[in-house]
KOLNUFI-235446 format. One record per atom (N, C-alpha, C, O): x, z, y; residue in one letter; atom name. Coordinates in nm, 2 decimals. Last residue first. Example, Ala and Ser with C-alpha at 12.3 -4.5 7.8 and 13.67 -1.06 7.14 Angstrom:
<palos>
X | Z | Y | code | site
1.28 | 0.71 | -0.22 | s | N
1.37 | 0.71 | -0.11 | s | CA
1.29 | 0.79 | 0.00 | s | C
1.34 | 0.80 | 0.11 | s | O
1.32 | 0.78 | -0.57 | a | N
1.23 | 0.78 | -0.45 | a | CA
1.32 | 0.78 | -0.33 | a | C
1.42 | 0.85 | -0.33 | a | O
</palos>
This chain:
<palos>
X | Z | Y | code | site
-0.16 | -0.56 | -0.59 | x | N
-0.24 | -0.52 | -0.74 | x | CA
-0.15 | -0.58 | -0.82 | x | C
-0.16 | -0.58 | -0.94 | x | O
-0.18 | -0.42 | -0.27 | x | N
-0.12 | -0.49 | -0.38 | x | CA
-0.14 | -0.49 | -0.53 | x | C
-0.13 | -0.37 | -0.57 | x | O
-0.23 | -0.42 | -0.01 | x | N
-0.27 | -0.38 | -0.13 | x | CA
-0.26 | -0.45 | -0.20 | x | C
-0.33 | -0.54 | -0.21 | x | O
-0.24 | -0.32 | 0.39 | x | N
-0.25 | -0.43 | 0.27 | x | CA
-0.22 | -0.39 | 0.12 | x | C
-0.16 | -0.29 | 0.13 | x | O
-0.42 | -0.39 | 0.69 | x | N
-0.31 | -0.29 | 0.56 | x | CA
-0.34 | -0.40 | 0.44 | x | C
-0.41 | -0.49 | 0.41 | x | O
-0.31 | -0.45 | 1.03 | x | N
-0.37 | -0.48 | 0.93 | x | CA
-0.31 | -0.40 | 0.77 | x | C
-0.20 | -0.37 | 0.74 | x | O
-0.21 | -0.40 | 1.32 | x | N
-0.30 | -0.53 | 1.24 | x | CA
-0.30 | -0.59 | 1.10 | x | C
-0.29 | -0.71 | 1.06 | x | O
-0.30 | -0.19 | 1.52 | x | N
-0.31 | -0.17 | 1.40 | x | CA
-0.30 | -0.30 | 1.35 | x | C
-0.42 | -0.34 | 1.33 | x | O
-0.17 | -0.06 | 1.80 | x | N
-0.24 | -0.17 | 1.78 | x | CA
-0.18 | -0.17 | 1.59 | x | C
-0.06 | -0.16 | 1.55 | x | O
-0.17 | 0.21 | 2.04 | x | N
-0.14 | 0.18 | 1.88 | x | CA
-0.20 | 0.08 | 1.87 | x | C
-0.31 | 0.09 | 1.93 | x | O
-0.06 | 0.38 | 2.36 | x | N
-0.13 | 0.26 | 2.32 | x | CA
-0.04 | 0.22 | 2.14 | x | C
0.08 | 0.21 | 2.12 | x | O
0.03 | 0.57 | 2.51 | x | N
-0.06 | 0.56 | 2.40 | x | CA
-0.13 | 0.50 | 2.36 | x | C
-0.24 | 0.53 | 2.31 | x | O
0.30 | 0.65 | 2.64 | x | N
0.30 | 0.57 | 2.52 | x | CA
0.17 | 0.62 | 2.42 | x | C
0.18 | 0.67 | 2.31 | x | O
0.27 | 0.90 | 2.81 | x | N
0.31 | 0.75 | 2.87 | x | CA
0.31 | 0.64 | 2.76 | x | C
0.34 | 0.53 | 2.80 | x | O
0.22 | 1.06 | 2.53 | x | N
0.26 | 1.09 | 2.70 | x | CA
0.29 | 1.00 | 2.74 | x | C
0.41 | 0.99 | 2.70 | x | O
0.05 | 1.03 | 2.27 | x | N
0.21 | 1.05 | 2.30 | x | CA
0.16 | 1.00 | 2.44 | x | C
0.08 | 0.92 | 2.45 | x | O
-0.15 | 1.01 | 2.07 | x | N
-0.15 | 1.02 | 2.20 | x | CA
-0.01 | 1.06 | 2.30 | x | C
-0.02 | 1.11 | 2.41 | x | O
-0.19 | 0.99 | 1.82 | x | N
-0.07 | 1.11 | 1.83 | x | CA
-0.15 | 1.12 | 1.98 | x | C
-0.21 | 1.22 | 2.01 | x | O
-0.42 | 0.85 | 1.61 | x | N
-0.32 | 0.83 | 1.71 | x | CA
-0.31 | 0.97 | 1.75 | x | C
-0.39 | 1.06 | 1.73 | x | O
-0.42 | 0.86 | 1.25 | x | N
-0.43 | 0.93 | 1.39 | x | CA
-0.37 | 0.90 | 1.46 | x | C
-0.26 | 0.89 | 1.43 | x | O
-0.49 | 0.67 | 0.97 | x | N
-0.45 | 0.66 | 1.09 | x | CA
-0.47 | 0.75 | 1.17 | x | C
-0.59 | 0.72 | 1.21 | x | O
-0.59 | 0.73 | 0.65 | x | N
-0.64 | 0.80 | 0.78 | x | CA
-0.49 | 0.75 | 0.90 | x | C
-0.40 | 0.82 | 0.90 | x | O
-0.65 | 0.60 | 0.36 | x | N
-0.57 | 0.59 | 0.40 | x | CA
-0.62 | 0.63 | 0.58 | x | C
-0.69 | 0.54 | 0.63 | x | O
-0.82 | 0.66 | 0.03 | x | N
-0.87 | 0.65 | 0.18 | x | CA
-0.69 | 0.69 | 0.27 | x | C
-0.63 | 0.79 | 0.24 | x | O
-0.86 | 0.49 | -0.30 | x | N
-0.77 | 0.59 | -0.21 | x | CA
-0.78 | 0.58 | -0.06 | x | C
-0.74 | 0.47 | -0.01 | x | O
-0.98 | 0.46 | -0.64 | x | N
-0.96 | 0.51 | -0.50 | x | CA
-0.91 | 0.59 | -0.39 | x | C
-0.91 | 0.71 | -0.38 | x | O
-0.68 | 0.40 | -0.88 | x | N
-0.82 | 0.44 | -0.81 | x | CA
-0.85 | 0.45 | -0.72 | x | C
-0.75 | 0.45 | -0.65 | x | O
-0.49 | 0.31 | -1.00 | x | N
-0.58 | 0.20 | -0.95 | x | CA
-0.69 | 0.27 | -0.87 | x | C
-0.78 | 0.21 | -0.81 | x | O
-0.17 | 0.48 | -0.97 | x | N
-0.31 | 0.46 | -1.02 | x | CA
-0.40 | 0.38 | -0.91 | x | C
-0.39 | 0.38 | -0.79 | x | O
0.07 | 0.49 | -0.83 | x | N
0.03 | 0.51 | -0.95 | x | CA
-0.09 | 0.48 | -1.01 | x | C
-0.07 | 0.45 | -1.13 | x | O
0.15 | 0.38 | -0.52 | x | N
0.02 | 0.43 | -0.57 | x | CA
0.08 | 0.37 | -0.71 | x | C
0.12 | 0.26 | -0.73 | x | O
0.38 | 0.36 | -0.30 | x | N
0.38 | 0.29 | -0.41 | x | CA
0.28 | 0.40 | -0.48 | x | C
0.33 | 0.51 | -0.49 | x | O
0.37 | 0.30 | 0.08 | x | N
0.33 | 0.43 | -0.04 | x | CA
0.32 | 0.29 | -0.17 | x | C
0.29 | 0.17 | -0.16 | x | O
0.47 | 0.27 | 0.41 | x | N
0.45 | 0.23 | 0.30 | x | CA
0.42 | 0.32 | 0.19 | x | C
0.45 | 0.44 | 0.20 | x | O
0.45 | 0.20 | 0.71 | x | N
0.46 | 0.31 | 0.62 | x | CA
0.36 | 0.24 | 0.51 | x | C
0.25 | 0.19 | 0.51 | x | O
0.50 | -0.04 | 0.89 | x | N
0.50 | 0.08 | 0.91 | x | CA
0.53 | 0.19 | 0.84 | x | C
0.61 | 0.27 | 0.88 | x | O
0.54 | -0.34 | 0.86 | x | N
0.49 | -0.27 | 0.78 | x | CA
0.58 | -0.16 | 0.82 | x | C
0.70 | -0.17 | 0.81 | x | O
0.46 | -0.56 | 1.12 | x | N
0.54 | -0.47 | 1.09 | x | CA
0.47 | -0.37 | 0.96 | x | C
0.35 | -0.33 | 0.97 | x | O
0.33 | -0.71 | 1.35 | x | N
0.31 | -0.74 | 1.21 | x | CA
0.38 | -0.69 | 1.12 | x | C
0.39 | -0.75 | 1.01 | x | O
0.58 | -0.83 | 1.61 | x | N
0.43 | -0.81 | 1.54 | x | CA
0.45 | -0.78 | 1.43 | x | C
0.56 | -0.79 | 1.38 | x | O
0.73 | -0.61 | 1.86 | x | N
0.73 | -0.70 | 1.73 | x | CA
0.59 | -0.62 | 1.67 | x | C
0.54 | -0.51 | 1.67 | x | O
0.90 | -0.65 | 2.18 | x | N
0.77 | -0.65 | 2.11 | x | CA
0.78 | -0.71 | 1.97 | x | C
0.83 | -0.82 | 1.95 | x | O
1.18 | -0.41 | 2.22 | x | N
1.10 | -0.52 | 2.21 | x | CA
0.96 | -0.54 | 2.10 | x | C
0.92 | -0.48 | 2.00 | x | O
1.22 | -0.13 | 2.16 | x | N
1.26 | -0.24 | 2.29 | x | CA
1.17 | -0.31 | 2.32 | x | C
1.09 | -0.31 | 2.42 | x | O
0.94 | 0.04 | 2.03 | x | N
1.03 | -0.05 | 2.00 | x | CA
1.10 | -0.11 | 2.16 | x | C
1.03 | -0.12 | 2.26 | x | O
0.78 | 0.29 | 1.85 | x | N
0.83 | 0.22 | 2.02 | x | CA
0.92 | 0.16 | 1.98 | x | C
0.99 | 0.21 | 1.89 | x | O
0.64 | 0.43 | 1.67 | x | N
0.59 | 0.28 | 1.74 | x | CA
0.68 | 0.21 | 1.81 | x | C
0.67 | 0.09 | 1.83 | x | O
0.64 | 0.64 | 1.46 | x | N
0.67 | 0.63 | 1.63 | x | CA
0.69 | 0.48 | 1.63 | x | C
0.79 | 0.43 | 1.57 | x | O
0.46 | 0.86 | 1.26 | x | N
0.55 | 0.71 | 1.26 | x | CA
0.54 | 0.69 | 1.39 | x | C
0.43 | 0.72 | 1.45 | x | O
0.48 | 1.07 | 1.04 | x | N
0.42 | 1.08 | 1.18 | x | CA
0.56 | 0.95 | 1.16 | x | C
0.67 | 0.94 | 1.11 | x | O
0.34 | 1.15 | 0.69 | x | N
0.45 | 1.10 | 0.81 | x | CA
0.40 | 1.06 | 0.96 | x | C
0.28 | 1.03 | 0.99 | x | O
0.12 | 1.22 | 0.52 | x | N
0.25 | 1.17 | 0.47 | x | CA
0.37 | 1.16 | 0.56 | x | C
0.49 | 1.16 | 0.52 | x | O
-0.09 | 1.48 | 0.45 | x | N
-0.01 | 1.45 | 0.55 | x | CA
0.07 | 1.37 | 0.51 | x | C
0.14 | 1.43 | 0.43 | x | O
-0.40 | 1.38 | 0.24 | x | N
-0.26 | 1.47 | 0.24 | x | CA
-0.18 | 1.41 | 0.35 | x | C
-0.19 | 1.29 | 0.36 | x | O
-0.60 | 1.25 | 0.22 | x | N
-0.66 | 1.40 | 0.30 | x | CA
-0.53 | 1.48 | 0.30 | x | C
-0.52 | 1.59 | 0.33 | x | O
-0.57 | 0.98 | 0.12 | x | N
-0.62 | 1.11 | 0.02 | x | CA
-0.61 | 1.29 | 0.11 | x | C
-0.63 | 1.40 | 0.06 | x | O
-0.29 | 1.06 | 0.38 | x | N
-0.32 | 0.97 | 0.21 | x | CA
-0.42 | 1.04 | 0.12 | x | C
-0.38 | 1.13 | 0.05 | x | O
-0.22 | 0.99 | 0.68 | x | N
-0.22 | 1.08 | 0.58 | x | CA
-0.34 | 1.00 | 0.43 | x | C
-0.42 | 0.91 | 0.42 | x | O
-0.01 | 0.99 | 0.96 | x | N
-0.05 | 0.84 | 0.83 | x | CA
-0.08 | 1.03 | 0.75 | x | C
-0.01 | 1.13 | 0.75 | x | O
0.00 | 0.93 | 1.31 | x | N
0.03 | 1.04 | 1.19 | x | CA
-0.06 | 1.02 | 1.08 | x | C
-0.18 | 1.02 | 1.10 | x | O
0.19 | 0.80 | 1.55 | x | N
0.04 | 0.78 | 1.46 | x | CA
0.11 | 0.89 | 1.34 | x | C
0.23 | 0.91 | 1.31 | x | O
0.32 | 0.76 | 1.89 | x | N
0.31 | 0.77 | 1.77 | x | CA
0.13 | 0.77 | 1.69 | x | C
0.01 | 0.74 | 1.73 | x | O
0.30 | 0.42 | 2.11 | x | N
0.32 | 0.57 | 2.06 | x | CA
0.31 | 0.59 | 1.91 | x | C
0.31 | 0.50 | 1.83 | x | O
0.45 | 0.19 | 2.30 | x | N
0.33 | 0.21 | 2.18 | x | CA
0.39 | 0.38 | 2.13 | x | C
0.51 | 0.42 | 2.12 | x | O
0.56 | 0.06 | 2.50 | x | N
0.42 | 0.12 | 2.53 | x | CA
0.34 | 0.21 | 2.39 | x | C
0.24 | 0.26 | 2.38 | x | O
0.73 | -0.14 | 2.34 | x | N
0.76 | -0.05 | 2.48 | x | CA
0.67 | 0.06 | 2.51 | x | C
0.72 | 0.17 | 2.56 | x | O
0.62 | -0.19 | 2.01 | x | N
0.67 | -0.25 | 2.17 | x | CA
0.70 | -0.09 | 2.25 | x | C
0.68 | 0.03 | 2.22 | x | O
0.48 | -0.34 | 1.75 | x | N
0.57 | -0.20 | 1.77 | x | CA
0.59 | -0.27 | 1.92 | x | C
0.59 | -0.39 | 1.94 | x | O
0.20 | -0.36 | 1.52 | x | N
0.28 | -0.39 | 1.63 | x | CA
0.38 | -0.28 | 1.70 | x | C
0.36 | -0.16 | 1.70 | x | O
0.16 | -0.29 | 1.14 | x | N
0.13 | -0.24 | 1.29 | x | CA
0.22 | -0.30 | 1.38 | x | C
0.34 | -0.30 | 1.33 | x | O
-0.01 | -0.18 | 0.84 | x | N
0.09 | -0.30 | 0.93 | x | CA
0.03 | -0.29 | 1.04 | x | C
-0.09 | -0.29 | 1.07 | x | O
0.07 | 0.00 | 0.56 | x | N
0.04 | 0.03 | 0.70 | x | CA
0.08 | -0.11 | 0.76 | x | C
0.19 | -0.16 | 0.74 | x | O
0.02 | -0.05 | 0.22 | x | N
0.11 | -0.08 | 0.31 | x | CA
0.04 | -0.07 | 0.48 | x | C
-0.05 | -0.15 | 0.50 | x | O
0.09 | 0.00 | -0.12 | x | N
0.00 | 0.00 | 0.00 | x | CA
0.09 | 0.00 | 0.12 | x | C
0.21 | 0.04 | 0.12 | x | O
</palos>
């Protein structure tokens, strides 16, 4: 499974949790603008259902998150 997110100048943090468990607080900011970035990643054991939770952090002059898109692999 796979988080995919833009990273730039402006972009703050996000705090990724898995199944209602904390996995990582991921910080966005990049120099430069890049698309389409796999963020945080998890290799899942089992085929079953699993809810993946984005929070934006709201980070202080950087709170802008653009999400584009997760992905899943079978």
């Amino acid at each position: 499974m796979a988080w995919i997110a833009s990273r730039a100048a402006s972009s703050g943090q996000v705090k990724v949790y898995l199944d209602g468990t904390y996995q990582a607080t991921v910080d966005l900011k990049s120099a430069t603008t890049l698309y389409r970035q796999a963020m945080w990643t998890k290799t899942l054991t089992s085929s079953a259902q699993h809810t993946l939770k984005i929070v934006v952090v709201g980070t202080s002059g950087r709170p802008t998150v653009t999400t584009d898109g997760i992905a899943v692999l079978n």
